[in-house]
C-alpha positions in Angstrom: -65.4 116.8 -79.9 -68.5 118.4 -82.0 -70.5 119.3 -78.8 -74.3 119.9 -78.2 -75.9 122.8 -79.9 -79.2 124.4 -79.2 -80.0 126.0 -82.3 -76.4 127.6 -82.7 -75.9 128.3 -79.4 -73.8 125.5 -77.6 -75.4 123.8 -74.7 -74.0 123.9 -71.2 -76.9 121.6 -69.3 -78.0 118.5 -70.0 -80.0 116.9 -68.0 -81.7 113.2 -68.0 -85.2 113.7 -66.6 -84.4 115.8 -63.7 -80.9 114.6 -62.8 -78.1 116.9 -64.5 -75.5 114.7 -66.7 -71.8 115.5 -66.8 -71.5 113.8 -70.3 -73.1 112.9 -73.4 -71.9 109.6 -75.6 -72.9 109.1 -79.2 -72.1 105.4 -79.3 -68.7 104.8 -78.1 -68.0 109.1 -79.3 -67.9 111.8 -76.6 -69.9 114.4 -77.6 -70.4 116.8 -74.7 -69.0 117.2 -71.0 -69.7 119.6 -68.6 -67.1 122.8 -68.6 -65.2 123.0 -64.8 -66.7 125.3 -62.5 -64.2 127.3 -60.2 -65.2 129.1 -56.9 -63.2 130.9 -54.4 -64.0 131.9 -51.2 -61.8 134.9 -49.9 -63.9 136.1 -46.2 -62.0 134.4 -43.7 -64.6 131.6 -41.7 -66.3 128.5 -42.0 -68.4 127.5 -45.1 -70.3 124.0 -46.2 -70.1 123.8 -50.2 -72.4 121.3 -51.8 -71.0 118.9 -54.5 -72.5 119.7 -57.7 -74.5 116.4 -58.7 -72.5 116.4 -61.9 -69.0 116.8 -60.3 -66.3 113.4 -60.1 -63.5 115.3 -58.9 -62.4 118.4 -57.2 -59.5 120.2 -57.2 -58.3 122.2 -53.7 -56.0 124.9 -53.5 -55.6 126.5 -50.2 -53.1 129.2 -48.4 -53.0 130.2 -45.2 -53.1 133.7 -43.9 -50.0 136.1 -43.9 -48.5 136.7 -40.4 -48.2 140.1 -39.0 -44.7 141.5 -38.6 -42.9 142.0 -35.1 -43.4 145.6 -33.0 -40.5 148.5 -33.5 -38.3 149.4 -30.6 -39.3 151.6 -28.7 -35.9 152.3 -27.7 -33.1 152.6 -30.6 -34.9 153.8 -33.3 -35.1 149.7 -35.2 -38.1 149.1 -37.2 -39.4 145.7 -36.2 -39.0 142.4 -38.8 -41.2 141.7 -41.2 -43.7 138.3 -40.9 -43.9 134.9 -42.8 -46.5 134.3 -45.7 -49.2 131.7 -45.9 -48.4 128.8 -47.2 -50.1 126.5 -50.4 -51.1 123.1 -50.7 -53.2 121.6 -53.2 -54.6 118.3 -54.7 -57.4 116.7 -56.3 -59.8 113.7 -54.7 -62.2 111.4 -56.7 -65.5 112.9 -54.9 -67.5 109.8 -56.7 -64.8 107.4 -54.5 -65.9 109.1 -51.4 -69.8 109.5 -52.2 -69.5 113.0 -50.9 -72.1 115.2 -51.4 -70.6 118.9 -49.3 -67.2 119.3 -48.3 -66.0 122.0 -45.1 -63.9 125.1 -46.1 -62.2 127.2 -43.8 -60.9 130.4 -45.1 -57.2 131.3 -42.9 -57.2 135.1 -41.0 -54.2 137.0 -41.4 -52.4 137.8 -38.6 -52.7 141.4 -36.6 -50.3 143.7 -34.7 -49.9 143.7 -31.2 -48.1 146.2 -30.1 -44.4 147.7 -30.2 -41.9 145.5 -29.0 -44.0 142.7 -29.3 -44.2 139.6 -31.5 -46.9 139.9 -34.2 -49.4 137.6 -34.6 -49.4 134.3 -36.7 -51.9 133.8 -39.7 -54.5 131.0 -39.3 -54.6 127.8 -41.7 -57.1 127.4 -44.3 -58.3 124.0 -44.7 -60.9 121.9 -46.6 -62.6 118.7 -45.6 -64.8 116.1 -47.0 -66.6 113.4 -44.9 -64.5 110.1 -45.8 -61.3 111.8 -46.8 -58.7 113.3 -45.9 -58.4 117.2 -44.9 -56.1 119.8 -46.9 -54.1 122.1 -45.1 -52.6 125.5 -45.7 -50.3 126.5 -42.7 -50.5 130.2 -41.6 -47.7 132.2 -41.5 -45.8 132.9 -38.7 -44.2 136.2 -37.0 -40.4 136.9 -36.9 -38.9 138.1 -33.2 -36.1 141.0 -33.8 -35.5 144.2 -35.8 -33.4 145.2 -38.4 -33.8 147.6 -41.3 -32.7 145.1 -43.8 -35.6 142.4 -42.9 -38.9 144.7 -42.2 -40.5 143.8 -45.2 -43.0 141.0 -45.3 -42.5 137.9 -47.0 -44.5 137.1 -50.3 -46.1 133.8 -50.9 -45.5 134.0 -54.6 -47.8 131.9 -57.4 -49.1 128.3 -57.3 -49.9 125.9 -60.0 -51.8 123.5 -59.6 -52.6 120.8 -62.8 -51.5 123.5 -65.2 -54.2 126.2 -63.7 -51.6 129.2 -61.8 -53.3 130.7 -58.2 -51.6 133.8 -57.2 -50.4 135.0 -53.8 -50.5 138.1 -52.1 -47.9 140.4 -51.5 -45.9 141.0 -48.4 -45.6 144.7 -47.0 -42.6 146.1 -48.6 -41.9 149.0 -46.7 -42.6 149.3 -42.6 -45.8 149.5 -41.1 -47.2 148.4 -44.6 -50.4 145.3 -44.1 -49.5 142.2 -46.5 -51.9 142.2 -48.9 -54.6 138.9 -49.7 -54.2 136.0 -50.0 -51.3 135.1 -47.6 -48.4 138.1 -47.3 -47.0 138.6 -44.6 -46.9 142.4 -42.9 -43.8 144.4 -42.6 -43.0 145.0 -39.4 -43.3 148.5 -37.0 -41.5 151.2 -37.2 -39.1 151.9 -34.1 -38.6 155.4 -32.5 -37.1 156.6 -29.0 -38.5 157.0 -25.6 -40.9 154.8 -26.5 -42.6 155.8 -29.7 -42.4 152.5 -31.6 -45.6 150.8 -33.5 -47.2 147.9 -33.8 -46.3 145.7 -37.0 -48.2 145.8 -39.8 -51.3 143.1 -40.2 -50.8 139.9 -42.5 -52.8 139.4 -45.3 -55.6 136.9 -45.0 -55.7 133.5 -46.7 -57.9 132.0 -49.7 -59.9 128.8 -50.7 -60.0 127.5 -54.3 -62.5 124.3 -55.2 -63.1 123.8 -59.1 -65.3 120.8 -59.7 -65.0 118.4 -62.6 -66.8 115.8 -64.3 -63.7 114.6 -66.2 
């Protein structure tokens, strides 16, 4: 494809009076098309995204938040297990299909510590809507009752790939008391102690929200 220049620099707008054009056709040759544009959103909440006038298709990646991991005992001395991660979803929907022009993206919390003893808290989904379709969702990971030394660490989400592009996970706390780290590990869990001297486990990571529009 030979492209659009201006001058010698390549063009990366085009726009048809004031409307912005996601390709250019010299007869029945493309020409030009508008690169993909990626965003992420990382703050866990609620955000409206406007569709890009330009964009035809979106791609969503999503995963949840990490769960914390389960208190120590207070009584023998066990460190508390480690949580679940988040978990991924993706796909891609035709925006022009739906005539959508903003879609809803919820960003998952990790989960947080409670106390010794105690079941940590889950991680929170992320999702993404669009008015007319159908809503992705990311699960949040979820805490682990028990102890034992050999399961304190937090779990790992590892990598996605989604249409060749690879997303990549957070890691979960490896050693006790040690947070998961963004987007979607899990925290290990508390350490134990005696006469009531375990901790709390260690938070989960929080989750993540990929869009990257396309014209093609």
């Amino acid at each position: 494809m030979p492209g659009l220049h201006t001058g010698d620099a390549p063009a990366h707008s085009v726009y048809v009076g004031d409307a912005l054009a996601h390709s250019v056709y010299v007869g029945d040759a493309l020409v030009w098309r508008r690169d993909p544009e990626t965003l992420s959103y990382t703050a866990p909440g609620v955000v409206t995204v406007p569709v890009p006038i330009w964009a035809r298709f979106v791609d969503r990646v999503a995963i949840g938040g990490g769960s914390a991991g389960h208190g120590g005992n207070g009584a023998n001395g066990q460190p508390g297990r480690g949580g679940t991660a988040g978990s991924w979803s993706s796909d891609t929907i035709d925006l022009a299909a739906l005539s959508a022009t903003s879609l809803t993206v919820t960003v998952g919390a990790g989960g947080t510590g409670t106390a010794r003893e105690q079941l940590g808290n889950p991680g929170t989904a992320s999702t993404i809507t669009v008015p007319g379709g159908s809503a992705l969702t990311a699960a949040g990971g979820v805490g682990i009752a028990g102890y034992g030394g050999s399961v304190e660490a937090g779990a790992s989400p590892g990598d996605h790939t989604h249409i060749g592009v690879t997303y990549t996970g957070g890691i979960g706390g490896a050693a006790r008391n040690t947070p998961g780290t963004a987007p979607g590990g899990a925290g290990a869990g508390g350490n134990g102690g005696v006469f009531g001297a375990g901790s709390p486990g260690a938070n989960g990571g929080d989750g993540r929200v990929w869009l990257t529009f396309r014209s093609y």
